[in-house]
C-alpha positions as CSV (number, residue, x, y, z in Angstrom):
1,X,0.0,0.0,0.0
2,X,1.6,3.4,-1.0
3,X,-0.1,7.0,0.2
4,X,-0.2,9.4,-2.5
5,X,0.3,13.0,-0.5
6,X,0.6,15.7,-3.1
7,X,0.9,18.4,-0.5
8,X,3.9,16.4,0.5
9,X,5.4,15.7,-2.9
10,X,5.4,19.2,-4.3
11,X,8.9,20.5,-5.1
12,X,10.6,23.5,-3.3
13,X,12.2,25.7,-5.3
14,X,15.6,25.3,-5.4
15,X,14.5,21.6,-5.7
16,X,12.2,21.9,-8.8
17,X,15.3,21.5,-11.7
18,X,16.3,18.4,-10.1
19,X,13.6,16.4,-9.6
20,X,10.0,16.0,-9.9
21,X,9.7,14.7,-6.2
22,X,10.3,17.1,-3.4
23,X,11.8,15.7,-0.2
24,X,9.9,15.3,2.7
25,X,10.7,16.4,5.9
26,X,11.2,13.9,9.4
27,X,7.6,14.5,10.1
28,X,5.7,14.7,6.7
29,X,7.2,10.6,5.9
30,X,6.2,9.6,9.7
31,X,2.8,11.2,9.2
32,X,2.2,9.7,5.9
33,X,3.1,6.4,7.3
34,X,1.5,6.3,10.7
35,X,-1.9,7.1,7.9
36,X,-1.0,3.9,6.1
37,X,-0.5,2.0,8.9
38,X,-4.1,3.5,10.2
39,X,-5.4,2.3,6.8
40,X,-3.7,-1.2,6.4
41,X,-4.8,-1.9,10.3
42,X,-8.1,-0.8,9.5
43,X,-7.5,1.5,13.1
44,X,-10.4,4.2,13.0
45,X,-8.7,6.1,16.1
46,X,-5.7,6.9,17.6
47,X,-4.9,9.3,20.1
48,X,-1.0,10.4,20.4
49,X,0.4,12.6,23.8
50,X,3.1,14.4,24.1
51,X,4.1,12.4,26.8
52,X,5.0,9.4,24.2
53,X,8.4,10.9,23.6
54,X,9.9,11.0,20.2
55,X,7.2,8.7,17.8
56,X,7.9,5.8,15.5
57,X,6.1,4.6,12.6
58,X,7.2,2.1,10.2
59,X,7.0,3.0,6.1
60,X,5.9,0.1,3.6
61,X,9.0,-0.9,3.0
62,X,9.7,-1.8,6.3
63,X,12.0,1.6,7.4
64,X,11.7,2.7,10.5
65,X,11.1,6.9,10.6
66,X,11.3,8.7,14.1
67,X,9.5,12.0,14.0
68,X,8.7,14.5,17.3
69,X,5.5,15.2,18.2
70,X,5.6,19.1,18.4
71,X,6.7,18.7,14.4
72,X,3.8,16.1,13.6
73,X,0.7,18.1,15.3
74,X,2.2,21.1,13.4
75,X,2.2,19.1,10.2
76,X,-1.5,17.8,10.8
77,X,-2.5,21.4,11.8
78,X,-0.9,22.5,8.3
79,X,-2.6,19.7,6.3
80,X,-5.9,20.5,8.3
81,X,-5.8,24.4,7.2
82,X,-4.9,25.5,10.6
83,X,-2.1,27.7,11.7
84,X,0.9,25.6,13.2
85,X,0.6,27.5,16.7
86,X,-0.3,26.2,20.3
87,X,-4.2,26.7,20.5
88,X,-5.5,28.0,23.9
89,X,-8.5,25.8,23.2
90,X,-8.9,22.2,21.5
91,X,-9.4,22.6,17.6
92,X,-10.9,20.3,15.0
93,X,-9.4,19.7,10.9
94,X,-9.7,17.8,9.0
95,X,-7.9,16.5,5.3
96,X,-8.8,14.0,2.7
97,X,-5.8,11.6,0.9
98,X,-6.0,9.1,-1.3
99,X,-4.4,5.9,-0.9
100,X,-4.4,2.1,-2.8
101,X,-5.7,-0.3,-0.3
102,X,-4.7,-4.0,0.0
103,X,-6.1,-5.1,-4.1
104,X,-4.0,-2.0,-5.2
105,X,-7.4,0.0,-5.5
106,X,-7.2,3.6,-5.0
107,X,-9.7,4.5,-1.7
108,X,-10.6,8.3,-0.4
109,X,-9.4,8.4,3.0
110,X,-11.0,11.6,5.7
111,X,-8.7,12.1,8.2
112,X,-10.6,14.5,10.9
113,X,-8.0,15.3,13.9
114,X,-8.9,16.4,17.5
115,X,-6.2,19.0,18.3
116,X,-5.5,19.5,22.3
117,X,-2.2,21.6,23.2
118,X,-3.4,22.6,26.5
119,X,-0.7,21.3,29.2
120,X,-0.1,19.3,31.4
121,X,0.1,17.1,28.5
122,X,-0.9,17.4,25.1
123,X,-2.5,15.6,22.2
124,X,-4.0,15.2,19.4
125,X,-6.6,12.5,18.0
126,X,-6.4,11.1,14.6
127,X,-9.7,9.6,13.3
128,X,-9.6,7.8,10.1
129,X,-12.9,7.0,7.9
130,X,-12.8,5.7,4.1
131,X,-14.6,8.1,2.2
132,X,-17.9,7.0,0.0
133,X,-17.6,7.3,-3.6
């Protein structure tokens, strides 16, 4: 199963002669991951603290990617059309991706994220739902 992110894939710049694919950042490849692993596991919810320290996810080809959480929530926030800033009050976005499933059949995903930075320890919520044709 491979996650087509175009918001991820666009090329910077200085990037844009070289190549067609732009890199990703740390936190872009763990986020696009941790959603395939969401989607292969067929896991509607997840909920990720601060507290969990530096997070893993594994990519399809079996890598393993190390991302923080300040630099994921910010990159869901981004993706969700939010400002990457610590709200004084839980938030809600949400971001639709496609993805090929299991039989290499291209599914809309929704991802709809429950954003809490309040301390004395934040988190977010990551709920996924396969969108109807």
């Amino acid at each position: 199963m491979r996650c087509m992110f175009g918001i991820f894939n666009k090329p910077r710049k200085q990037e844009a002669g070289f190549s067609g694919l732009g890199k990703s950042t740390n936190a872009e490849a763990f986020m696009s991951s941790l959603l395939a692993q969401l989607v292969r596991s067929q896991t509607a919810l997840i909920r990720i603290r601060k507290s969990d320290g530096l997070l893993k996810a594994q990519t399809v080809l079996g890598e393993s990617i190390e991302s923080g959480y300040t630099q994921v929530a910010n990159c869901l926030k981004v993706c969700s059309m939010l400002n990457p800033v610590q709200y004084n009050n839980p938030v809600r976005g949400s971001f639709e991706f496609q993805c090929l499933d299991a039989e290499e059949k291209v599914i809309a995903v929704m991802v709809d994220i429950h954003f809490d930075d309040r301390e004395p320890d934040p988190y977010f919520e990551v709920k996924i739902s396969k969108k109807e044709a």
